[in-house]
C-alpha positions as CSV (number, residue, x, y, z in Angstrom):
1,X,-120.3,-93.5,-94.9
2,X,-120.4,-95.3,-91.7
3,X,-123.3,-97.3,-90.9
4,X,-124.9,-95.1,-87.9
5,X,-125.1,-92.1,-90.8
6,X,-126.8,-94.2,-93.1
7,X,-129.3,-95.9,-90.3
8,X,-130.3,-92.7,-89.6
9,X,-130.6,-91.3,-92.9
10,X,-132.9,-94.7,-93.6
11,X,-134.9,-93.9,-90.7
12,X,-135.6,-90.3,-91.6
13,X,-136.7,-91.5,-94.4
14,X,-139.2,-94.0,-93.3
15,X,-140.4,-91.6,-90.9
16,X,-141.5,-88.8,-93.7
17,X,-142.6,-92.0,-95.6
18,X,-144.9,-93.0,-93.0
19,X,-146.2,-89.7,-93.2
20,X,-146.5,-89.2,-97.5
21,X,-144.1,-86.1,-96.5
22,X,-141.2,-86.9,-99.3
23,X,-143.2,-85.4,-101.9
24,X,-142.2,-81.9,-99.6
25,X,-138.8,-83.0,-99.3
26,X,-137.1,-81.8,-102.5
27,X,-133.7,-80.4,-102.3
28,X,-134.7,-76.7,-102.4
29,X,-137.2,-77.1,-99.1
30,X,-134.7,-79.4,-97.1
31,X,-132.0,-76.6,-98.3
32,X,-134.6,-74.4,-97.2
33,X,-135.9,-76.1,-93.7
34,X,-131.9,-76.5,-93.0
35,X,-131.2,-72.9,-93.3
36,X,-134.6,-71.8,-90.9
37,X,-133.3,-74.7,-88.2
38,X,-129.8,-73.1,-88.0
39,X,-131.0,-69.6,-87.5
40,X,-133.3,-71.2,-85.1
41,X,-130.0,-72.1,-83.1
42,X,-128.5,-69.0,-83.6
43,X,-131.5,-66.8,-81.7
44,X,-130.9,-68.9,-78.7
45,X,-127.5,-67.6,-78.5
46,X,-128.5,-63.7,-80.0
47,X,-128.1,-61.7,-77.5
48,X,-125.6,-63.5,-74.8
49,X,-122.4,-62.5,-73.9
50,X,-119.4,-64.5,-75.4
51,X,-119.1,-65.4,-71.2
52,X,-123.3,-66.3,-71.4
53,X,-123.0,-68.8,-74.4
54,X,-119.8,-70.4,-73.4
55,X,-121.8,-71.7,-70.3
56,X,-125.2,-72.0,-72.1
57,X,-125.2,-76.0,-71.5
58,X,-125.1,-75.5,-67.5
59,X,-128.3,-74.6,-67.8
60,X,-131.0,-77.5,-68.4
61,X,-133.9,-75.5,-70.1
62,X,-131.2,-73.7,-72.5
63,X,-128.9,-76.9,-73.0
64,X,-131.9,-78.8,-74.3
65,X,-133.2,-75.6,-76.5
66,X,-129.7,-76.2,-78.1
67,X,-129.8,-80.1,-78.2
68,X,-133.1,-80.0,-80.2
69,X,-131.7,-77.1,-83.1
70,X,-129.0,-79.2,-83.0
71,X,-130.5,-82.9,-83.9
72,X,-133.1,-80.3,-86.0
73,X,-130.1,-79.0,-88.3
74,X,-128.4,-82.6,-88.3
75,X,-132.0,-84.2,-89.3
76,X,-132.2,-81.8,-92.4
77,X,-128.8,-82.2,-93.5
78,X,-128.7,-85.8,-93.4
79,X,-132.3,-85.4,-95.4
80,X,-130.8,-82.9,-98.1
81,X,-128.1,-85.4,-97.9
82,X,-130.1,-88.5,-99.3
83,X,-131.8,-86.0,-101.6
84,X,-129.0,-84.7,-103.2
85,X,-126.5,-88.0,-103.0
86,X,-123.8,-86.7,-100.8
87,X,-122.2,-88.8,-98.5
88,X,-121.7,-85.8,-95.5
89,X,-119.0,-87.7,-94.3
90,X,-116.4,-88.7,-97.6
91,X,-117.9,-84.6,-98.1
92,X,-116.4,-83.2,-94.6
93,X,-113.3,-85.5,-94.8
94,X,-112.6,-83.9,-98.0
95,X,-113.1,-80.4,-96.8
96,X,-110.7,-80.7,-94.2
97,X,-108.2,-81.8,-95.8
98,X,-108.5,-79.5,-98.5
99,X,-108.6,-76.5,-95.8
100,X,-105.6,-78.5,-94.3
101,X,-103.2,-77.8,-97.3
102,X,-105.2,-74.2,-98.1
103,X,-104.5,-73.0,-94.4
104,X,-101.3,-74.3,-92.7
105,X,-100.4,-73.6,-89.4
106,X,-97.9,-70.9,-89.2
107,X,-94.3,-72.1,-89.4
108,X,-92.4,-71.7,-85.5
109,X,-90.3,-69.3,-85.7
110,X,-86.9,-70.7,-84.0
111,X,-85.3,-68.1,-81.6
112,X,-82.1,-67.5,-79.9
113,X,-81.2,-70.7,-78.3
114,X,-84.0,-73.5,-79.6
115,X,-82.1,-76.2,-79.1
116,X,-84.0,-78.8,-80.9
């Protein structure tokens, strides 16, 4: 895990420690909090048009809506993170390469005068 991950993770901490908040933060309510902070991001983009939320960051009061669900959703995964002891990182690495080899890219199909 790379050091800026596990600063952060460190400083989440102290900040709910500084506040007697880790007795709350149990895997089930971080699962919990992370689940109401990513539907939180999706209402922001309910009822746009695919055209709408491809150019929701052009506009300053929507781009920072989004920016805050984002580093919300981040915060409680890096928190359910600690709680559980997953690294997110060696975790995602994994994943993709396990979608890599489950989901190829389709194979070219080589035509009348590929010349390669």
């Amino acid at each position: 895990m790379t050091d800026d991950v596990q600063a952060l993770q460190k400083r989440l901490a102290a900040f709910a420690a500084a506040r007697d908040w880790e007795q709350y933060h149990t895997p089930k309510n971080l699962a919990a909090a992370l689940s109401v902070e990513a539907a939180e991001l999706v209402e922001i983009f309910q009822w746009l048009t695919p055209e709408e939320s491809a150019r929701i960051m052009a506009d300053p009061d929507a781009a920072h809506r989004v920016t805050d669900e984002v580093a919300d959703v981040l915060s409680y995964l890096l928190q359910f993170c600690s709680a559980v002891g997953v690294d997110p990182l060696a975790a995602l690495t994994a994943k993709i390469e396990r979608n890599e080899e489950r989901f190829p890219p389709p194979q070219k199909e080589s035509g009348a005068g590929d010349r390669r």
